[in-house]
C-alpha positions in Angstrom: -3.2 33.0 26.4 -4.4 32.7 22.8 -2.4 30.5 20.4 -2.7 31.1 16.8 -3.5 28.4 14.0 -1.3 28.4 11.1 -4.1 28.0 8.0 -3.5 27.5 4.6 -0.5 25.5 5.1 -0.7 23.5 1.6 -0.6 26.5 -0.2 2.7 27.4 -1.4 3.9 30.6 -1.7 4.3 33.1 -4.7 7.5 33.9 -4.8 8.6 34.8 -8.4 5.4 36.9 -9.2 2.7 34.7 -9.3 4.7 31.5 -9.6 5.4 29.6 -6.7 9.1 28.0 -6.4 8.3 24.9 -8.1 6.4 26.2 -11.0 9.3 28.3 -11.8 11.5 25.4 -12.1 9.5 23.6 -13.9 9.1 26.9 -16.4 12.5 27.9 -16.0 13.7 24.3 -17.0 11.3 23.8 -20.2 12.7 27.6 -21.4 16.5 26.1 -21.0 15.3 22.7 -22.7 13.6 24.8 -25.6 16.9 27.0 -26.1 19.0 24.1 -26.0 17.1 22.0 -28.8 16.6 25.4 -30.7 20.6 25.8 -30.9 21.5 21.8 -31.1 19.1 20.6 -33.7 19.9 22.8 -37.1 16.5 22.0 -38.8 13.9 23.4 -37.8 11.2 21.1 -39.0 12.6 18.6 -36.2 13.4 21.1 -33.7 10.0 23.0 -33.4 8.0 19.8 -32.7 10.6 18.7 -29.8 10.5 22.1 -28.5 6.5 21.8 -28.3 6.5 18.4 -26.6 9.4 20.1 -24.1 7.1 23.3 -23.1 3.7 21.3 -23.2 5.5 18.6 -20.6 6.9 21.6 -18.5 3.6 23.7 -18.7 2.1 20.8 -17.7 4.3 19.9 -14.5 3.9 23.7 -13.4 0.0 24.3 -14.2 -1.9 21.0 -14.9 -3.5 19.3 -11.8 -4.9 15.6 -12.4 -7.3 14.7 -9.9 -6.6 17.8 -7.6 -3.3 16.2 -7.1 0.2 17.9 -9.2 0.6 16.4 -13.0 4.5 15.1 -11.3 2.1 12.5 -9.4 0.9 11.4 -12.4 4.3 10.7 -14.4 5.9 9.2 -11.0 2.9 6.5 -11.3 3.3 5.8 -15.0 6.5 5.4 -14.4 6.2 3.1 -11.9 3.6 1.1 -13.7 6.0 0.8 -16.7 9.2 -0.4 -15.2 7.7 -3.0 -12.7 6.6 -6.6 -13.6 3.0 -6.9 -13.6 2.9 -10.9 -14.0 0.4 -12.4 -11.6 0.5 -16.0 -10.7 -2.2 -18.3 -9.1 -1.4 -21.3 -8.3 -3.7 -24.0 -6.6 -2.2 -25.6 -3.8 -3.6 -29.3 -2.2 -4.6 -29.6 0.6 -5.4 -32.7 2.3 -8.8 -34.1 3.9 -9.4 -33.8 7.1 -11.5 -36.4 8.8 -15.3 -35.7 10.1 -13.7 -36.3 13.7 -10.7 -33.9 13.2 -12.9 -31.3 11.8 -15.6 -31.9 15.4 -12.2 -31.8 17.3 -11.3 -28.3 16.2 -14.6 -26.4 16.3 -14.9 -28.0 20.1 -11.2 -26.4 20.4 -12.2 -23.1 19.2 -15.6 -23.0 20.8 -13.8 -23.6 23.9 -11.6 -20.9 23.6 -14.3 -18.5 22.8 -16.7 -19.2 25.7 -13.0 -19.4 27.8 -12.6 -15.2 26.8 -16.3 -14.6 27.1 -15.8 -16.2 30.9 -13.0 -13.9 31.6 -14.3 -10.9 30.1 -17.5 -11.4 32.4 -15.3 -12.3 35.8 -13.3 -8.7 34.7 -16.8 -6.9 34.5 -18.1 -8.3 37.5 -14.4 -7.9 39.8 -15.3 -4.2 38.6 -18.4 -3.6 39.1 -18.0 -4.8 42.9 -14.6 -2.7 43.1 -16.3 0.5 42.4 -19.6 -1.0 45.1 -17.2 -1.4 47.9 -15.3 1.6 47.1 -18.7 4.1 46.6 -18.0 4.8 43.2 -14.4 5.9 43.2 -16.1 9.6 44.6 -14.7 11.2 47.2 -16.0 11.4 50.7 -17.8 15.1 51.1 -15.8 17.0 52.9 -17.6 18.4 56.7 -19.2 21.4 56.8 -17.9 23.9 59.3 -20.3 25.3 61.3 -19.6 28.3 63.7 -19.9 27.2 67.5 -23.0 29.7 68.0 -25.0 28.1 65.6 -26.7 24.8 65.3 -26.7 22.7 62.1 -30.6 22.7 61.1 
């Protein structure tokens, strides 16, 4: 039974000509934000440059990859980086000597802790190694060959 592999499954798919779903709302919605300053703002020194800045940002949300990634990634991150604080403190904090025999005391602790693992990671291995001795290697037993009662096994 063969099973097939679905391929290409990042791509979306064109479905208003050669605009996917997504690129025509991003289109669609710069057109109605272009028709709606066009109709609001009576002077059209002020309303041409909005209407610019509206079908740049929407041509760019549709077409304009940053970093193989979609432009909406981009604005999400500035965003982000614009309404969150960004102070960064360091502060030093004390701490307090430790004596020569304190210090001794703990790397005799932790030395002893390592060689304690080490020991039981070599008492594992060898427990093992003679499990799989005494048992032949976890094979099974070959099964007998059946021979017919006129012949001999040579």
């Amino acid at each position: 039974m063969q099973f097939h592999v679905p391929q290409f499954i990042d791509i979306e798919d064109k479905i208003f000509g050669p605009l996917t779903f997504r690129q025509f709302v991003y289109v669609a919605g710069g057109a109605g934000i272009c028709v709606t300053i066009y109709f609001l703002i009576p002077s059209p020194i002020l309303a041409w440059p909005l209407m610019a800045v509206a079908a740049g940002l929407a041509g760019a949300l549709a077409f304009y990859r940053l970093n193989n990634k979609p432009f909406i990634y981009t604005l999400q991150a500035a965003f982000s980086y614009l309404t969150n604080s960004r102070l960064y403190l360091w502060q030093r904090q004390e701490h307090k000597d430790k004596s020569k025999q304190e210090m001794e005391r703990e790397i005799r602790q932790v030395q002893q802790a390592v060689s304690d693992i080490s020991n039981r990671r070599a008492d594992n291995l060898n427990n093992k190694a003679w499990q799989v001795d005494v048992s032949g290697g976890g094979t099974p037993a070959p099964e007998p060959t059946h021979t017919s009662p006129n012949r001999s096994p040579s």
